[in-house]
ZARO-715696 format. One line per field, with one value per residue: residue number from 1; x, y, z of N, C-alpha, C in turn. Coordinates in pm, 1 decimal. Layout:
<nodes>
num <- [NUM_...]
n.px <- [X_...]
n.py <- [Y_...]
n.pz <- [Z_...]
ca.px <- [X_...]
ca.py <- [Y_...]
ca.pz <- [Z_...]
c.px <- [X_...]
c.py <- [Y_...]
c.pz <- [Z_...]
</nodes>
This chain:
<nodes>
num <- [1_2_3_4_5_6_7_8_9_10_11_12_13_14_15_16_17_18_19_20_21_22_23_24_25_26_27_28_29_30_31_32_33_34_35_36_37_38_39_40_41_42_43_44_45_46_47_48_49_50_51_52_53_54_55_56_57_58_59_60_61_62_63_64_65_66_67_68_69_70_71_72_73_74_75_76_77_78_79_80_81_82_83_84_85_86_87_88_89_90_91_92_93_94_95_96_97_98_99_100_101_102_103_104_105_106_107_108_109_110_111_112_113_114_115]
n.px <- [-982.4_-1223.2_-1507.4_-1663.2_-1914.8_-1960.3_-1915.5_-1658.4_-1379.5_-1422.3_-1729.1_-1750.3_-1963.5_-1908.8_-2111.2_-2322.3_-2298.5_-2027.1_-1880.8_-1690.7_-1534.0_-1440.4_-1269.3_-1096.1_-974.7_-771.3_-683.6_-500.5_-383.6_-205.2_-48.8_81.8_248.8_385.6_536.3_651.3_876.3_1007.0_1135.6_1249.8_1438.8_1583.9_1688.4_1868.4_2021.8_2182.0_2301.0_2508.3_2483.6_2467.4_2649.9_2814.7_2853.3_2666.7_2522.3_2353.4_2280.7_2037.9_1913.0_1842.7_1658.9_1467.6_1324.8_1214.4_1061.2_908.5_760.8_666.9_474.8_302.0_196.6_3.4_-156.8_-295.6_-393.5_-554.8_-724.7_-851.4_-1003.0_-1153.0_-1313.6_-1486.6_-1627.7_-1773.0_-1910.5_-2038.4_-2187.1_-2331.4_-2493.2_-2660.0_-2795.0_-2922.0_-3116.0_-3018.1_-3011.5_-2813.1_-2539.1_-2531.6_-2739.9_-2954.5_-2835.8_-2905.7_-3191.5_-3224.8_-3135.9_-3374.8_-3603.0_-3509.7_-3503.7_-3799.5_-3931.5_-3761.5_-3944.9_-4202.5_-4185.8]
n.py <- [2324.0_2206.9_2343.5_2335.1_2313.4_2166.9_2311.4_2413.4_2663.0_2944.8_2913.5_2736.3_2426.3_2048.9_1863.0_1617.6_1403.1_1422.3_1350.2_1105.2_1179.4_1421.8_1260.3_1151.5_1318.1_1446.8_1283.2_1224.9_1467.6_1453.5_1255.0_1376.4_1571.2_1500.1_1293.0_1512.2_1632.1_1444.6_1410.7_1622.3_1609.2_1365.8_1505.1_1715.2_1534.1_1411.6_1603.5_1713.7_1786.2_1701.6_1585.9_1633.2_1678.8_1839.4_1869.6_1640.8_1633.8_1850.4_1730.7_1510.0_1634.4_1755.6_1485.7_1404.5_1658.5_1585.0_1340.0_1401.1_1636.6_1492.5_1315.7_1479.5_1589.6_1364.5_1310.2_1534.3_1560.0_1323.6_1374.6_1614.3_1421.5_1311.9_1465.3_1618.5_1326.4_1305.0_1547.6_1511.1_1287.2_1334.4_1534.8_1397.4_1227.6_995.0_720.6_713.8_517.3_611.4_764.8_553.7_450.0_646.8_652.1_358.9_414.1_582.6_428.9_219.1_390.8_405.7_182.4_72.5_276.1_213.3_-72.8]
n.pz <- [-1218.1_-1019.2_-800.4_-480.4_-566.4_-811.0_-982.5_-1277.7_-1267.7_-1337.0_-1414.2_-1603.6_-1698.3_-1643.2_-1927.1_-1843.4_-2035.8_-2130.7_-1983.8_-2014.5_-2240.2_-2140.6_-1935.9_-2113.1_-2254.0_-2038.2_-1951.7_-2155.7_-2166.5_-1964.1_-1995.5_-2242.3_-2125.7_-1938.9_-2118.9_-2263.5_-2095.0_-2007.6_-2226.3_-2232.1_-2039.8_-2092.9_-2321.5_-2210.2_-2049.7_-2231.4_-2392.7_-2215.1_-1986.8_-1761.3_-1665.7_-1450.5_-1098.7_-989.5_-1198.7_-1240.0_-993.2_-1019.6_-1273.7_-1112.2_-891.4_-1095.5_-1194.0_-951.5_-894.9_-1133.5_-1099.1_-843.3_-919.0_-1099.0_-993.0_-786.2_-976.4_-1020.0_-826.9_-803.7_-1018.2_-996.6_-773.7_-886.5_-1089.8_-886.2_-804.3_-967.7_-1090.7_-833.0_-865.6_-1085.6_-995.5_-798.5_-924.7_-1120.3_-944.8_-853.3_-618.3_-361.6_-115.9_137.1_145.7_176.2_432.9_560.9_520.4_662.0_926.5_973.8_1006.6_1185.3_1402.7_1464.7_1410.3_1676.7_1853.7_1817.9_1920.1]
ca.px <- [-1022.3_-1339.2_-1540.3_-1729.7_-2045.3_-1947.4_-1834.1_-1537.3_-1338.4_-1426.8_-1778.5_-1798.3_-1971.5_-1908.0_-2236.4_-2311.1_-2259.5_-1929.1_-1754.1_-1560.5_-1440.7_-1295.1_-1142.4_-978.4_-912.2_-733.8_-530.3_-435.5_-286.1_-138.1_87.2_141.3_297.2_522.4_647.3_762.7_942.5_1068.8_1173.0_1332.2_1539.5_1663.3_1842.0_1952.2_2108.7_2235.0_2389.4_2609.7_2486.8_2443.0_2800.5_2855.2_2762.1_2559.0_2423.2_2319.3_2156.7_1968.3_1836.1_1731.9_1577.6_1388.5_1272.8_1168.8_945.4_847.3_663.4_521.0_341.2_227.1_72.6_-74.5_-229.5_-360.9_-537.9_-664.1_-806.1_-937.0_-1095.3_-1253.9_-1399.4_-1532.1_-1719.5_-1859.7_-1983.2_-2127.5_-2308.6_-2416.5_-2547.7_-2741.9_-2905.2_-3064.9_-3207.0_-2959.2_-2971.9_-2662.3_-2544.1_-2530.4_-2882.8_-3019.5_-2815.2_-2980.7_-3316.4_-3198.4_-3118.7_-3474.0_-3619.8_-3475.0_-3527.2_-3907.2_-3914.3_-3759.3_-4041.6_-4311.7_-4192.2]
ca.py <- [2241.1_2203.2_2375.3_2238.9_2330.7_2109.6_2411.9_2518.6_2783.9_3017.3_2884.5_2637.0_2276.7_1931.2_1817.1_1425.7_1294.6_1434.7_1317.5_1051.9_1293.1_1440.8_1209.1_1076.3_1430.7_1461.5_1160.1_1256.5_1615.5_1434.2_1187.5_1452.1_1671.1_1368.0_1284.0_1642.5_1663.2_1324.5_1414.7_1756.4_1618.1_1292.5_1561.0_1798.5_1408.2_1402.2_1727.2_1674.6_1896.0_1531.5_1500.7_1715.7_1673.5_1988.2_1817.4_1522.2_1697.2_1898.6_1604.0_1395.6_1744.0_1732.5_1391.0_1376.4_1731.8_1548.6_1207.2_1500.1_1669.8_1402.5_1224.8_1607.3_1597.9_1246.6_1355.7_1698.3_1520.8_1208.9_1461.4_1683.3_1309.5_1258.8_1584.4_1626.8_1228.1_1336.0_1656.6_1432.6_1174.2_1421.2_1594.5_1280.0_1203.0_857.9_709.3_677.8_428.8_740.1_785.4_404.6_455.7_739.4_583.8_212.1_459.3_631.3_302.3_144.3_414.4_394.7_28.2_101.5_300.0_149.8_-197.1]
ca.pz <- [-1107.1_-1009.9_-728.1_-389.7_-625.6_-920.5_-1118.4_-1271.1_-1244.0_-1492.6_-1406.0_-1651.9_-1613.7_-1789.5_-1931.0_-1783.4_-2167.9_-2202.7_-1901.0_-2035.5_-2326.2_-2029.3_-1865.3_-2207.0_-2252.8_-1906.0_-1947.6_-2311.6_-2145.4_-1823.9_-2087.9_-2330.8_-2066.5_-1883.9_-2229.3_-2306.0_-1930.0_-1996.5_-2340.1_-2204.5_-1962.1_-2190.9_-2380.4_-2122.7_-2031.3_-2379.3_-2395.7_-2104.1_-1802.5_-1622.6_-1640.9_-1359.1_-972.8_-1026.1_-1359.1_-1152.9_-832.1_-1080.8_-1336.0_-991.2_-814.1_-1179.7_-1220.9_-873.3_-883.3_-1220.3_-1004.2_-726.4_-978.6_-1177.5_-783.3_-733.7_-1080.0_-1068.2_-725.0_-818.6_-1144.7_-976.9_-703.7_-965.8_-1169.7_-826.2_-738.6_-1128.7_-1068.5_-736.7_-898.8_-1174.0_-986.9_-772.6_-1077.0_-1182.3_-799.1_-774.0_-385.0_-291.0_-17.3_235.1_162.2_204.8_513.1_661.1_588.2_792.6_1071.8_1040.6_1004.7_1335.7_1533.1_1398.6_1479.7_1847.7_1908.1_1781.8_2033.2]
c.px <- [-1164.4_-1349.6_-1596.8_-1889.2_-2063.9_-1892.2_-1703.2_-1498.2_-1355.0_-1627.9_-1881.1_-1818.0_-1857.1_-2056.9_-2215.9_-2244.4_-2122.0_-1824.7_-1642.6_-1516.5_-1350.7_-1232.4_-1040.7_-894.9_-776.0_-612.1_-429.8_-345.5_-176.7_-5.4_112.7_302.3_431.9_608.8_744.9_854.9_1051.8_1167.6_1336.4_1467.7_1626.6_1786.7_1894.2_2090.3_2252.6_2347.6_2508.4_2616.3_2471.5_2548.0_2874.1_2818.4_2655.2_2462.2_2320.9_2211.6_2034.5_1863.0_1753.0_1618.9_1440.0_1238.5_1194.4_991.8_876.0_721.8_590.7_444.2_252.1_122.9_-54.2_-193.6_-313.6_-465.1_-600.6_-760.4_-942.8_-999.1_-1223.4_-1385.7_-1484.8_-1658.0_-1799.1_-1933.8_-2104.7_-2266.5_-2393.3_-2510.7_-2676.1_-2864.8_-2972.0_-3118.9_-3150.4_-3026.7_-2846.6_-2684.6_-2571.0_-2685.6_-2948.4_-2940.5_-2866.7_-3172.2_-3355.7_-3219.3_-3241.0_-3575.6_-3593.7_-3520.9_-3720.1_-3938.9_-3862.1_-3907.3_-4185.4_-4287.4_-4174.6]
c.py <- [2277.1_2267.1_2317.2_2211.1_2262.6_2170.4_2456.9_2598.2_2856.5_3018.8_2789.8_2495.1_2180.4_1862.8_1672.4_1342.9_1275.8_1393.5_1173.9_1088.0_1332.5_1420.3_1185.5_1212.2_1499.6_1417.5_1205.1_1369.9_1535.6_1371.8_1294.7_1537.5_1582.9_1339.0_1400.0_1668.3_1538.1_1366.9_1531.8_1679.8_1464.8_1435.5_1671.7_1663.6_1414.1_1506.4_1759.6_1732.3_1813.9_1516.2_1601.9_1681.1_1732.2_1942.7_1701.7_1500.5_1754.4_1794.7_1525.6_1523.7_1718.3_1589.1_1353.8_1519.3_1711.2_1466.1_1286.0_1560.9_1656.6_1280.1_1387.8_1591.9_1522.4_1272.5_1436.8_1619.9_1386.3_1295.2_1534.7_1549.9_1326.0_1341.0_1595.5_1438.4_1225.2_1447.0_1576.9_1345.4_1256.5_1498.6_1528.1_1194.7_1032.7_859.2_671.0_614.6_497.2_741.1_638.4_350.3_526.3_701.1_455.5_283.5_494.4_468.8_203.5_231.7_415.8_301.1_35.3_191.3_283.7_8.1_-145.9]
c.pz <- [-1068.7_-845.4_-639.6_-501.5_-771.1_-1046.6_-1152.0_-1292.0_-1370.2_-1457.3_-1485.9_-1621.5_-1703.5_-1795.4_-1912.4_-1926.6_-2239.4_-2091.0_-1925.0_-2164.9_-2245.9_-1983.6_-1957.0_-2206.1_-2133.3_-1911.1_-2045.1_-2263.0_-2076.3_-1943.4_-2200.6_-2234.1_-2001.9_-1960.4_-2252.8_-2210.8_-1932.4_-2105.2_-2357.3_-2125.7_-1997.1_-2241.7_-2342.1_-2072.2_-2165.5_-2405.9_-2300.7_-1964.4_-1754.2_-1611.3_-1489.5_-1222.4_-985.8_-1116.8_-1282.5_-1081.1_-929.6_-1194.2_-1253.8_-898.4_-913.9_-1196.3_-1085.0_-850.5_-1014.6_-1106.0_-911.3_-840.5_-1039.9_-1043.7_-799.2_-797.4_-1095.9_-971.8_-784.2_-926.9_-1034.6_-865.4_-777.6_-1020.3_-1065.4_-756.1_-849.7_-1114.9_-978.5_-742.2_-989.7_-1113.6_-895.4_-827.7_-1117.6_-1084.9_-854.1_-647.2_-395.1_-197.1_114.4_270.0_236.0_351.5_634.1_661.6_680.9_876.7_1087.3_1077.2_1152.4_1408.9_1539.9_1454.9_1657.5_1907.3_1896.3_1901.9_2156.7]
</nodes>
């Protein structure tokens, strides 16, 4: 996961040219990992521990802390895209809307005192 400072942990970056490597890369883990969880608990189904109350509670406890950590994951990821976009875009002196906002404001009050 990425840091407030664009870095991650470890203190490695992503260079600007490779960030949608990463994201494919990202995605490619996120569905690898759903399939195998999915895959696992098909044949825990299969095998017959679902045939139980116990089997049941436990398969739906599963499949449900499956969907939370696949929401968690999709944030933390789409957080990180969004902080590595923000360092990037920084590094190569973008304006952002923020910016072309804070110069309107100097701008008016400029204009108020000039009339």
């Amino acid at each position: 996961m990425a840091t407030l400072d664009g870095k991650w942990k470890g203190g490695m970056t992503v260079d600007p040219k490779d960030v949608p490597y990463f994201l494919l890369g990202a995605m490619s883990t996120i569905r690898e990992e759903t399939k195998k969880t999915v895959d696992d608990l098909v044949e825990k189904g299969k095998s017959g521990s679902s045939k139980s109350a116990k089997g049941l509670a436990q398969t739906d406890k599963a499949v449900r802390d499956l969907v939370d950590k696949g929401r968690k994951e999709r944030e933390d990821l789409l957080n990180a895209i969004g902080k590595e976009v923000t360092r990037v875009l920084d590094n190569i002196g973008a304006v952002t809307k923020n910016d072309i906002r804070s110069l309107e404001k100097k701008l008016a009050n400029i204009e108020k005192k000039v009339k």
